[in-house]
N, C-alpha and C positions, 0 to 999 in steps of 0.2 A: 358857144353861148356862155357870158358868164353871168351865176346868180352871187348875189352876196346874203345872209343870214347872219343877223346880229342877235346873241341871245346871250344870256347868263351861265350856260350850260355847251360851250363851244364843243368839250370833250364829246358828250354824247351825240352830236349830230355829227364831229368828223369820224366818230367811231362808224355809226350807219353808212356813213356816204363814204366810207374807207370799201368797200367790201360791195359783191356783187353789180347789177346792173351802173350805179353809180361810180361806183370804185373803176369800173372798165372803161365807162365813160369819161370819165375823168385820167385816166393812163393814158385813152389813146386822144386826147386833146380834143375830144368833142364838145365839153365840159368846162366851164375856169369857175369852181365853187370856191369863194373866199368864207368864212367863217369868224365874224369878228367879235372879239369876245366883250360884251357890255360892260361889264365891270372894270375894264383898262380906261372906260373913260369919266369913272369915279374920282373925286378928290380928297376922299377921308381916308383915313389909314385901316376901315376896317372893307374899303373898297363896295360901301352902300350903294345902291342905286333904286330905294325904294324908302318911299315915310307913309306916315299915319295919313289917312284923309281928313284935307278941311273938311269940318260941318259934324266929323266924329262919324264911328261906324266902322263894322266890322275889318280884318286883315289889314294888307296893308296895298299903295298904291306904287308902282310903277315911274321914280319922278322923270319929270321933263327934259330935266338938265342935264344929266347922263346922256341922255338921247340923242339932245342936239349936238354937244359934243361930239361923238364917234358916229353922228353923220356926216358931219363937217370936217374930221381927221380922216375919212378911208374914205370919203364922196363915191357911196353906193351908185350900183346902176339905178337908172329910173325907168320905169315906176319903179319906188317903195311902197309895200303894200305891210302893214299891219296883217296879223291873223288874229281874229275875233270871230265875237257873234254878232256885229251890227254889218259885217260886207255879204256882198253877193256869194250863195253858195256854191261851192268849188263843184262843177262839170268837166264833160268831156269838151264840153265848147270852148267853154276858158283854159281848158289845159291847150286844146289846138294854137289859140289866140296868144297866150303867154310864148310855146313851143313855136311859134312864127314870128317872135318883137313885136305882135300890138297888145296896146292896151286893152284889155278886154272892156266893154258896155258896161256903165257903174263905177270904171274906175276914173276918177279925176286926171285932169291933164296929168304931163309931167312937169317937175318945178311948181303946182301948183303951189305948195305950203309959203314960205316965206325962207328967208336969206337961207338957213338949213337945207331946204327944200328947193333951192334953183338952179341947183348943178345936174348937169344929166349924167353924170358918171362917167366910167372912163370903160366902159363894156360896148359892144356893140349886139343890139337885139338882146340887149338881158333884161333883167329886172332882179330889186332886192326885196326881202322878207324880210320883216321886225318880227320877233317871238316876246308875245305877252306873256305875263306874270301874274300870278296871286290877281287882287280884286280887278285889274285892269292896268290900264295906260291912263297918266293926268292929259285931258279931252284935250289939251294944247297941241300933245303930241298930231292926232288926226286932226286938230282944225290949221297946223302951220307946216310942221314934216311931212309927214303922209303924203300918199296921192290919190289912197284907196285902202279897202279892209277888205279880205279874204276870209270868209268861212268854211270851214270844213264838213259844217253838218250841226244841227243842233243839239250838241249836246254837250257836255261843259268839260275839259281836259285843265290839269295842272299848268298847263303853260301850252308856250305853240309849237316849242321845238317837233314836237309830232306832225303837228299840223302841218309846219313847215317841210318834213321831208316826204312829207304825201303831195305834196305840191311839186318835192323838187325831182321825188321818181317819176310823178306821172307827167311831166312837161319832157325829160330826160329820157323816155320811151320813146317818143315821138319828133328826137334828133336824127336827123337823117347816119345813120352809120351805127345805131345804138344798141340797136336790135339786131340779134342776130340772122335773123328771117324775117323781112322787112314787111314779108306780106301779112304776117299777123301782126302790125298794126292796122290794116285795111280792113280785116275780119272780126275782131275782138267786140266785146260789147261796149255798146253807146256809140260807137263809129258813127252808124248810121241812123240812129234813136232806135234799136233793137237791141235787146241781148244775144249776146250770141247763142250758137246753134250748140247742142250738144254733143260734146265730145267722145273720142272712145281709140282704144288702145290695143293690142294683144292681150290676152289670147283674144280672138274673138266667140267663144264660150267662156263661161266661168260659173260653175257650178247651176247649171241650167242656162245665164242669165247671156243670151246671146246678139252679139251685135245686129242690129237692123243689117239685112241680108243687101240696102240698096250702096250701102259703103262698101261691100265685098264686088260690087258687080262689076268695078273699070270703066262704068260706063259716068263720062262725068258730066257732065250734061242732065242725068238722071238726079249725080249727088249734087251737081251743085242745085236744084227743084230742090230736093229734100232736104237741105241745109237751109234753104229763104222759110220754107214753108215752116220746118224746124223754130229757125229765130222768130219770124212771127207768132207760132203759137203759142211759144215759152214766154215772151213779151207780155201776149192776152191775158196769159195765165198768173204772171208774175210781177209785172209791171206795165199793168193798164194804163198808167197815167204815163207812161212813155207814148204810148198808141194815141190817146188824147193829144200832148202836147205835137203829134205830126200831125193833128187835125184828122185821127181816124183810118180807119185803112182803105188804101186807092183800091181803084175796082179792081185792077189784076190780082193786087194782096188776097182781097177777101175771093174773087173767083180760083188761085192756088190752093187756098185754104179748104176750100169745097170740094178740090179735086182729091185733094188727097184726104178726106173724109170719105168720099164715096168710095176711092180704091179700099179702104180701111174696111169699109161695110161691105164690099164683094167678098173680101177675105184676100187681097190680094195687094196686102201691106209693105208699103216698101221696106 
């Protein structure tokens, strides 16, 4: 898969994506991250890519012109997606979605924008990341480049390069060969709109504090009951609105749940 990321700040995201999960993926050709630096496609000697806003008002803006340039010199995969706060917020769904080459729901064709915007790139199953700046992008960008806007979460970061490599770990997990134990991608949390079940390690004591005796048993059949019923109630507990957004929990869910309450109240806890 190859992503592209254009930002002002290239050093910092090939530092990240130099190193661990990324960095591996990337060694062993799972990967093809291009990194293109926004500023190469400046025309002033102090290598600007950002002015005051028409209409007056605080910081500064993001210009256009730069943009379209080193769209049109490296011709990104597409989708190009912006990271902001007006796209669809980043899930496990759209990480699947990106991590398979579709477009995810929300985001505009590809080539939508205009002449900038009609190249599909030269990747197959990628997509590229623009990284916002200071008060924004000039609205040109998303109404002719663009093909979409990814958010992270509501809440406001110095730019997107963040954004961006939260985007490009969690798509980069979910490369077939990427992980080193393929099965905890199947298991982890939101897979299934649950979080996952919790975990545990050696010793199994620690100063009183003793693993659930039904992981110790061999018996898996027993653990994998205790691990559904587990993620279910941690869900309940901690992300209700996951449970909602499945439309509630199906009669077996909540009959599991019950069972292992009552074992709980004979005293015969797994």
């Amino acid at each position: 898969m190859r992503i592209d990321v254009i930002t002002i700040f290239p050093d910092l995201v090939e530092h990240y994506a130099s190193a661990a999960l990324i960095g591996r993926a990337r060694s062993a050709g799972l990967l093809d991250l291009q990194v293109h630096d926004l500023r190469s496609a400046a025309t002033d000697a102090r290598r600007s890519v950002d002015d005051a806003p028409f209409g007056g008002g605080p910081g500064m803006v993001l210009r256009a012109a730069p943009i379209v340039a080193i769209v049109e010199a490296v011709d990104p995969c597409r989708p190009l997606y912006l990271l902001g706060p007006g796209g669809r917020r980043l899930d496990q769904s759209m990480v699947r979605a990106l991590a398979r080459g579709q477009a995810p729901m929300g985001a505009r064709a590809q080539g939508s924008g205009s002449e900038p915007g009609s190249r599909s790139g030269s990747g197959s199953g990628g997509f590229s990341l623009l990284c916002g700046r200071y008060e924004g992008v000039d609205q040109r960008v998303l109404d002719h480049v663009v093909d979409g806007e990814i958010s992270v979460g509501d809440y406001v970061l110095a730019g997107g390069e963040l954004a961006a490599l939260v985007v490009v770990e969690a798509v980069t997990r979910l490369l077939p060969g990427a992980m080193g134990n393929e099965g905890s991608v199947d298991e982890e949390s939101f897979t299934h709109g649950l979080l996952e079940y919790p975990q545990y390690t050696r010793p199994a004591e620690l100063r009183g504090w003793r693993v659930p005796p039904v992981l110790l048993s061999g018996d898996h059949a027993r653990v994998a009951r205790w691990r559904r019923a587990m993620a279910l109630r941690r869900t309940l507990e901690h992300r209700p609105d996951l449970i909602a957004a499945r439309g509630g929990l199906a009669p077996d869910e909540a009959a599991l749940l019950e069972e292992l309450d009552d074992e709980v109240d004979r005293g015969d806890s797994p």
